[in-house]
Residue frames as qw, qx, qy, qz and C-alpha x, y, z in Angstrom:
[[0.236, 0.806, 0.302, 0.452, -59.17, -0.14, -15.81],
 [0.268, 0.012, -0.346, 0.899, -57.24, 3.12, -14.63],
 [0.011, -0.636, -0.522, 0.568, -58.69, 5.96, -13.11],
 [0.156, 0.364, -0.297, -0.869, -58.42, 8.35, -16.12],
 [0.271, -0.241, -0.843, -0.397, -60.49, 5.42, -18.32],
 [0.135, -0.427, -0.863, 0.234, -62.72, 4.78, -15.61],
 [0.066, 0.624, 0.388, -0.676, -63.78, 8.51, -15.30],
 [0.266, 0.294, -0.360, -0.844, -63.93, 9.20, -18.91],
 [0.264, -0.368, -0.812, -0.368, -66.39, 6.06, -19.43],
 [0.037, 0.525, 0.832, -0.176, -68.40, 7.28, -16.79],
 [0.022, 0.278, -0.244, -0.929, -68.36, 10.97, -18.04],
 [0.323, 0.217, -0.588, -0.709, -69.57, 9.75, -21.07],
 [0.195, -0.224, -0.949, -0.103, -71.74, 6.64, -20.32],
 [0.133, -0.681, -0.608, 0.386, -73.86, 8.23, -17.41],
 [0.102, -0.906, -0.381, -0.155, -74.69, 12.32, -19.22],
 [0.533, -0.679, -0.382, 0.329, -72.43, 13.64, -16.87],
 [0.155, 0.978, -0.037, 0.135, -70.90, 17.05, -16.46],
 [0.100, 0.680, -0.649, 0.325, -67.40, 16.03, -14.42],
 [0.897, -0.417, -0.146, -0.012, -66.73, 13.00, -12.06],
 [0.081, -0.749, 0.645, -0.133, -63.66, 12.75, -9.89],
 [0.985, -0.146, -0.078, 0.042, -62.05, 9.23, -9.34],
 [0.222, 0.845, -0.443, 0.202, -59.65, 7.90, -7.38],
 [0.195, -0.267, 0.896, -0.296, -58.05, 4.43, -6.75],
 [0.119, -0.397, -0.887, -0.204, -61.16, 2.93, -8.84],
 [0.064, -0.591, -0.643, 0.483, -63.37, 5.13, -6.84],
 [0.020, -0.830, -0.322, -0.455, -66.29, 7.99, -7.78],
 [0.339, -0.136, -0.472, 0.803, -65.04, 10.30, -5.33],
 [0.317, 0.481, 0.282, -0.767, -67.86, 13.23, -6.98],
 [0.042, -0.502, -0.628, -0.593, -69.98, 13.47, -10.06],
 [0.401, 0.513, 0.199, -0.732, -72.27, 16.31, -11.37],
 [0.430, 0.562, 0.568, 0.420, -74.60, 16.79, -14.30],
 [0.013, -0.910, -0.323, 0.259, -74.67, 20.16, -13.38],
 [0.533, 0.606, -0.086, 0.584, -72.91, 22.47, -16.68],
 [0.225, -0.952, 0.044, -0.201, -70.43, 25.07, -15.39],
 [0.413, 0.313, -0.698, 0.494, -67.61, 25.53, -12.80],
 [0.525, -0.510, 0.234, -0.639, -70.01, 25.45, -9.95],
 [0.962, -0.198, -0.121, -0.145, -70.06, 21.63, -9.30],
 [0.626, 0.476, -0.340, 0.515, -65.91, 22.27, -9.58],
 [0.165, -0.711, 0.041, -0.682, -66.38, 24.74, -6.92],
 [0.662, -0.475, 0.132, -0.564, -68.25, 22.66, -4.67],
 [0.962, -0.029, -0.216, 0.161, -66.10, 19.52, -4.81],
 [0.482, 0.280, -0.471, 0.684, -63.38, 21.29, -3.57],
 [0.345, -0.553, 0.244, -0.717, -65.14, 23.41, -1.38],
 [0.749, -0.387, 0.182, -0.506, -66.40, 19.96, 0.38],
 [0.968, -0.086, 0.232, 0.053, -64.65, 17.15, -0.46],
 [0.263, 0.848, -0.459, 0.029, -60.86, 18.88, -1.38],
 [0.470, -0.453, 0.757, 0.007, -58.88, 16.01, 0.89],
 [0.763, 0.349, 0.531, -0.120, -61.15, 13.23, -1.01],
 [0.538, 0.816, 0.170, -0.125, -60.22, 14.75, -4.47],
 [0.118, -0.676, 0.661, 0.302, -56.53, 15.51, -4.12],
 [0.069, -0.441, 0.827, 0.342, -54.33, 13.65, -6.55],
 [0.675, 0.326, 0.635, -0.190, -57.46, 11.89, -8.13],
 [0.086, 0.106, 0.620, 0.772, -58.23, 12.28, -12.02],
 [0.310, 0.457, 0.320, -0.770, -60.86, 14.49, -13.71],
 [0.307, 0.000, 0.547, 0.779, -62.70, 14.09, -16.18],
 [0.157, 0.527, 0.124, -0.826, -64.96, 17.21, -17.69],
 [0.511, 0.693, 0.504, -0.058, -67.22, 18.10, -20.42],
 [0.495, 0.749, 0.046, 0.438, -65.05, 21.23, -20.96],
 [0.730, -0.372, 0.040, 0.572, -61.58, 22.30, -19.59],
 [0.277, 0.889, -0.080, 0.357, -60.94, 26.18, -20.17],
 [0.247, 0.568, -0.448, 0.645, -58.32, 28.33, -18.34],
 [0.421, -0.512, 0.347, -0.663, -60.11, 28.75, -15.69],
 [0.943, -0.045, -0.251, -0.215, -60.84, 25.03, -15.34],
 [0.691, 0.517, -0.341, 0.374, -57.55, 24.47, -15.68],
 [0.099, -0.503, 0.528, -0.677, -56.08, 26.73, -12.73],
 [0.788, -0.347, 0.131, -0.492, -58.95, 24.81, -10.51],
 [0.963, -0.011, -0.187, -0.192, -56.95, 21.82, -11.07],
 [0.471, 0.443, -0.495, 0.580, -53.73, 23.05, -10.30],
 [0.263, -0.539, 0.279, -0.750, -55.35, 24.22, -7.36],
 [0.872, -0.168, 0.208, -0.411, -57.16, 21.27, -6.15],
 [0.139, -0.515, 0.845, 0.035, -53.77, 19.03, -7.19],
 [0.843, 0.364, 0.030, -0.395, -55.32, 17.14, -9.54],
 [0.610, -0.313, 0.680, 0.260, -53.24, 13.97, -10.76],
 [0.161, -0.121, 0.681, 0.704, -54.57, 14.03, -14.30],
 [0.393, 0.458, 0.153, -0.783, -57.54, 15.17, -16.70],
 [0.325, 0.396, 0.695, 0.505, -59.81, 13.88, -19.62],
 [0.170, 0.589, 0.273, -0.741, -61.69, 16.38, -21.37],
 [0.627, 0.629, 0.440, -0.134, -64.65, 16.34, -23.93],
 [0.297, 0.859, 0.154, 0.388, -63.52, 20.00, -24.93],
 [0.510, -0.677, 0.071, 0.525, -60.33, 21.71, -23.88],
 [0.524, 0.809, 0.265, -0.022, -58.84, 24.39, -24.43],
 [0.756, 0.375, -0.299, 0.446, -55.37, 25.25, -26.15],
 [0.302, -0.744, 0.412, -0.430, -54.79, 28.05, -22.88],
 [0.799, -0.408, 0.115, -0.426, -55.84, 25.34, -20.96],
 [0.949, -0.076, -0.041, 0.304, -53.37, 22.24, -22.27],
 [0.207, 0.821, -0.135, 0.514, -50.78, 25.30, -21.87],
 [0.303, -0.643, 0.410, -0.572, -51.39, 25.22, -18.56],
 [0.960, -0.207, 0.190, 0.001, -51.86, 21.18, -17.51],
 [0.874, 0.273, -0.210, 0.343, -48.25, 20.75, -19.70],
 [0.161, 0.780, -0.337, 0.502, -46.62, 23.53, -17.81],
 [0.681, -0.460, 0.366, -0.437, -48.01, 21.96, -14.39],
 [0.199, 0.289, -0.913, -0.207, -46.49, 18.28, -16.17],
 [0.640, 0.166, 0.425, -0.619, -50.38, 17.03, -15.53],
 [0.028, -0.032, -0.882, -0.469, -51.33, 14.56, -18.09],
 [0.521, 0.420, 0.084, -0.738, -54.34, 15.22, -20.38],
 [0.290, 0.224, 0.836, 0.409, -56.27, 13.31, -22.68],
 [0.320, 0.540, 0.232, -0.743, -59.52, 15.29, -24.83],
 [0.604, 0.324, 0.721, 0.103, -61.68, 14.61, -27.47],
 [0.203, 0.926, 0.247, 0.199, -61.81, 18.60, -28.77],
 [0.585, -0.251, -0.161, 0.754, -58.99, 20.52, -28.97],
 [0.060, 0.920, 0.387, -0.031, -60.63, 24.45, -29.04],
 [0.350, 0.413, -0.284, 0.792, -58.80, 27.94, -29.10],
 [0.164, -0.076, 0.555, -0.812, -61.01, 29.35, -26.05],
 [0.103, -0.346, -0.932, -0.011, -63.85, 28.78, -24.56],
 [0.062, -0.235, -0.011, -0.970, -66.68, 30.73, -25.37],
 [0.418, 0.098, 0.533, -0.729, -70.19, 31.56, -23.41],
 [0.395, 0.345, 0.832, -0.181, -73.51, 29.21, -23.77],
 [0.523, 0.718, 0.206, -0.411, -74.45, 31.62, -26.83],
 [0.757, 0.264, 0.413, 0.433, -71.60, 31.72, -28.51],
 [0.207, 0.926, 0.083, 0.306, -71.16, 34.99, -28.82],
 [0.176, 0.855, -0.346, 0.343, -68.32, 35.67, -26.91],
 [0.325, 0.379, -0.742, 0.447, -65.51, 34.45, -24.09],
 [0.630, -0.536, -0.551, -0.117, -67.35, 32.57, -21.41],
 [0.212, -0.891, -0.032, -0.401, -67.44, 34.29, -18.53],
 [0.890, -0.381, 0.154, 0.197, -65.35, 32.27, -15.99],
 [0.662, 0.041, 0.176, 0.727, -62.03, 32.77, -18.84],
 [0.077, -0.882, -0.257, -0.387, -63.17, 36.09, -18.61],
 [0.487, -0.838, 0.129, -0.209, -62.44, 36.58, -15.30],
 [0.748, -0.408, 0.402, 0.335, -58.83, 34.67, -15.04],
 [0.740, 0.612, -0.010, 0.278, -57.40, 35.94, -18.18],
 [0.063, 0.865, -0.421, 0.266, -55.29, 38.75, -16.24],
 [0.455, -0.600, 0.629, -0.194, -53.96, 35.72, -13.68],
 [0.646, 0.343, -0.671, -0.122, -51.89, 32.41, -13.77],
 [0.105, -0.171, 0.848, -0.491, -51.98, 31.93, -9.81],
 [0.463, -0.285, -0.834, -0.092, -54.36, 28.83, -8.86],
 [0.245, -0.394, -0.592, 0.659, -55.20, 30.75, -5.68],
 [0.150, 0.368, 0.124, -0.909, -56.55, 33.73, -7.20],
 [0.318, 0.049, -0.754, -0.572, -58.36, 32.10, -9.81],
 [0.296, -0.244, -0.905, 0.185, -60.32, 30.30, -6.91],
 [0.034, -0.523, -0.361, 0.771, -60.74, 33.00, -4.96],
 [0.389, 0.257, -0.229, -0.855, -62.47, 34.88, -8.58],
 [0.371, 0.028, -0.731, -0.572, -64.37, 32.05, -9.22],
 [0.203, -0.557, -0.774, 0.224, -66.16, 31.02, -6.27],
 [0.081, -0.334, -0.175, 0.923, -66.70, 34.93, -5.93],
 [0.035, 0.127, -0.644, -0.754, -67.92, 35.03, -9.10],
 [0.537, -0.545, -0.597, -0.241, -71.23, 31.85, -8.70],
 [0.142, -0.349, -0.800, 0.467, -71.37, 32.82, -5.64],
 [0.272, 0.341, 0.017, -0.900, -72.65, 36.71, -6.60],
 [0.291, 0.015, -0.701, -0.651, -74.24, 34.70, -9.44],
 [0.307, -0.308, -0.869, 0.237, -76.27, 32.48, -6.98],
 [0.078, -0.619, -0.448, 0.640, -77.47, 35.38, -4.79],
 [0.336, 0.754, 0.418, 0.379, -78.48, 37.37, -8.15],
 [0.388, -0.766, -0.072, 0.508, -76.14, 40.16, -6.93]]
């Protein structure tokens, strides 16, 4: 089994919210919704991750950029969106997804989820990081 199979059965077998693999290996798994667990796998375990495969629950812009950023070798996703394969074909990433969306919007539904919120004005993978850990972190510390 490849690594793109291997991380989209466990995705989907084990609940989960994202798992990296790489070379057969889990490298991370959350259940935890969001881009925080995204965050924190790079933030700790960025060498471990390079050039692995993801695969996600949902895969907005901002998702997206995180993977360009974190050199990501290729992506499943549940739910992705059209920004989003925009931005894995520009980057020549390969993508697989069960949901192709126009955007991703916030846990009500009522509007753009915050995270593609905040990266709409940028296309750099660096600044996208840098607004999104900014972002949970202020969220974290109720700031």
């Amino acid at each position: 089994m490849n690594d793109l199979d291997l991380a989209m059965n466990r995705l989907n077998q084990n609940n989960l919210s994202m798992v990296f693999v790489r070379k057969g290996k889990i490298i991370f798994e959350s259940n935890t919704n969001g881009l925080s667990p995204f965050i924190q796998s790079i933030n700790k375990h960025f060498q471990d991750i390079k050039e692995s495969t993801l695969a996600d629950k949902v895969v907005g812009k901002a998702a997206a950029l995180l993977v360009i950023y974190a050199k990501i070798n290729s992506v499943f996703a549940s739910i992705l969106s059209l920004e989003a394969a925009k931005i894995l074909e520009h980057n020549r990433i390969p993508y697989k997804y069960d949901k192709m969306v126009d955007r991703i919007v916030n846990r009500q539904g009522t509007d753009l989820c915050p995270f593609e919120k905040k990266v709409l004005a940028t296309s750099n993978p660096t600044e996208a990081f840098q607004c999104i850990e900014e972002m949970i972190r202020l969220l974290e510390t109720g700031q």
